[in-house]
C-alpha positions as CSV (number, residue, x, y, z in Angstrom):
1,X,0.0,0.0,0.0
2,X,1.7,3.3,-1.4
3,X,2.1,5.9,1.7
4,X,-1.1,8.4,-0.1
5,X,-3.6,6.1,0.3
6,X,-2.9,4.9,4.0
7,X,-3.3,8.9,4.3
8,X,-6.4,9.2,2.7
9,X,-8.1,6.2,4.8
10,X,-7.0,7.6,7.9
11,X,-7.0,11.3,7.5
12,X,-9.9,12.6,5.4
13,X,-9.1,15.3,2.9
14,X,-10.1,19.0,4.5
15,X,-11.4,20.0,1.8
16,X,-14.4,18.6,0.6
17,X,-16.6,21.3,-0.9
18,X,-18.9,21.2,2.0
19,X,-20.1,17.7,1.8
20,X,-19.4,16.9,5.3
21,X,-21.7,20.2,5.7
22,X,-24.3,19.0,3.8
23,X,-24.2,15.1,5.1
24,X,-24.8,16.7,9.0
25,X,-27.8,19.1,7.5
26,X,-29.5,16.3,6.5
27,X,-28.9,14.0,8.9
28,X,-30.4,16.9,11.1
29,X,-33.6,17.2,8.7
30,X,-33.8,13.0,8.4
31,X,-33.4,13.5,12.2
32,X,-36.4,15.8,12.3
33,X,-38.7,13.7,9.9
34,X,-38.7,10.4,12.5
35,X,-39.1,12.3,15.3
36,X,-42.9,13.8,13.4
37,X,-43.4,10.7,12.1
38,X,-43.0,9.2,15.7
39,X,-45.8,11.8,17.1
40,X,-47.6,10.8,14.8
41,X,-47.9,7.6,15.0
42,X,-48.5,8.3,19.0
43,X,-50.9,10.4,18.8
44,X,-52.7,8.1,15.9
45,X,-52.5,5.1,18.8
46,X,-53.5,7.6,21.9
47,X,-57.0,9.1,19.9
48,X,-57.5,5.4,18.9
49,X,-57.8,4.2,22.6
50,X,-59.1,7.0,23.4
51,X,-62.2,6.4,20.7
52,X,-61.9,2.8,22.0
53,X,-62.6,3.0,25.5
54,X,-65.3,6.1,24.7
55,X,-67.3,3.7,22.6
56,X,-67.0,1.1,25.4
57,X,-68.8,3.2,27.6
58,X,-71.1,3.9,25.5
59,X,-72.0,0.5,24.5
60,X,-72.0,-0.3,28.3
61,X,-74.8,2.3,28.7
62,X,-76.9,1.1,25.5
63,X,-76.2,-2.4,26.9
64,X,-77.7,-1.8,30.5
65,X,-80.7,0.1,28.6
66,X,-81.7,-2.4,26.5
67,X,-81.5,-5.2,29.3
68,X,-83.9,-3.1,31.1
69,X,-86.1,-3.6,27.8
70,X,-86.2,-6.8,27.2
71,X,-86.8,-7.8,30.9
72,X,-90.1,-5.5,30.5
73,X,-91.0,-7.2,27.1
74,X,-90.5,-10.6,29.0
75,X,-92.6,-10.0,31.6
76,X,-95.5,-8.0,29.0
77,X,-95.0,-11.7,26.6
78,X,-95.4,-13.9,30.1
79,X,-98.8,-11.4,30.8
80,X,-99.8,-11.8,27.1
81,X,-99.6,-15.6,27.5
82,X,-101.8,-16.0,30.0
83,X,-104.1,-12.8,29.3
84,X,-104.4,-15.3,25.6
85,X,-105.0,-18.5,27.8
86,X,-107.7,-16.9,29.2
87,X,-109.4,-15.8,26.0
88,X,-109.1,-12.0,27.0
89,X,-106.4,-11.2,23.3
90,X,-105.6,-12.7,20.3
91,X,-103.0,-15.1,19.0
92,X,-101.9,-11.9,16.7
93,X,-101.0,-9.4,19.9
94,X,-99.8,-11.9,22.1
95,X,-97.6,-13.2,18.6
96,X,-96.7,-9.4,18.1
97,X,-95.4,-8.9,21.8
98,X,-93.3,-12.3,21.3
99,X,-91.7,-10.7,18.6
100,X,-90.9,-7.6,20.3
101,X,-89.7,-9.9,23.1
102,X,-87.1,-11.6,20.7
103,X,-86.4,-8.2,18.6
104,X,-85.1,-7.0,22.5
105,X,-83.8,-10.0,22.3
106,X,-81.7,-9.6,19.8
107,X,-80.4,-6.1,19.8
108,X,-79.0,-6.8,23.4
109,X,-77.1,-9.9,21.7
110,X,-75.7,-7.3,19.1
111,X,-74.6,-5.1,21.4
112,X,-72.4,-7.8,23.4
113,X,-71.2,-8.3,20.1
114,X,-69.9,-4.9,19.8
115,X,-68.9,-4.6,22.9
116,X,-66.7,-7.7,22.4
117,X,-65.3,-6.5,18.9
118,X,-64.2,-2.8,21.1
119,X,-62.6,-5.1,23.4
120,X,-60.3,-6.7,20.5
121,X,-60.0,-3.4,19.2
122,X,-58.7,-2.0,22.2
123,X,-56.7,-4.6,23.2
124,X,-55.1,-4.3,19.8
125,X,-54.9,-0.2,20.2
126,X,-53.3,-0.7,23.4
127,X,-50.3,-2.9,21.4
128,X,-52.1,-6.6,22.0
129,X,-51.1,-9.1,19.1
130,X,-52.1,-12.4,18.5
């Protein structure tokens, strides 16, 4: 190895036309990018717990409502029932309160349903994985 390169490897020219300039400016702006990109993502993650456990509470409230519901329709099918044994309605109203009975029915099931898919969804906002 001739004596000028071993020089060049380990001293650098001085002059470089303001590369070494440029390379720290942007490694400075590169430096600046990940660090938005970074709050980004955060805050991206933070609003979507934040959504997350909002809609949990209020699928909680809509859940306890329509409990409430369906116990009443139970209790007006169980009335209708025997009110229809008796010969005092129809087969049609005391048919037409069963199927509000099962309609409760069934919107409290879908809402357990969402409530379990904002429990995935939260689990997975909070950094959960399969």
């Amino acid at each position: 190895m001739r004596l000028g390169n071993w020089v060049r490897i380990f001293w650098p020219p001085i002059f470089d036309g303001g590369k070494r300039k440029l390379d720290v400016k942007i490694a400075k702006v590169e430096q600046k990018q990940s660090l938005l990109n970074y709050a980004k993502v955060a805050l991206k993650s933070f609003s979507e717990v934040e959504q997350n456990l909002d809609l949990g509470r209020t699928l909680s409230r809509r859940e306890k409502a329509l409990r409430e519901a369906l116990k009443h329709r139970r209790k007006a099918y169980r009335i209708a029932r025997i009110r229809y044994k008796e010969g005092e309605i129809n087969l049609l109203d005391t048919l037409t309160i069963q199927q509000q009975a099962i309609t409760a029915e069934s919107n409290l099931l879908s809402i357990r349903r969402l409530q379990l898919e904002q429990r995935i969804n939260l689990y997975l906002s909070l950094g959960g994985s399969w």
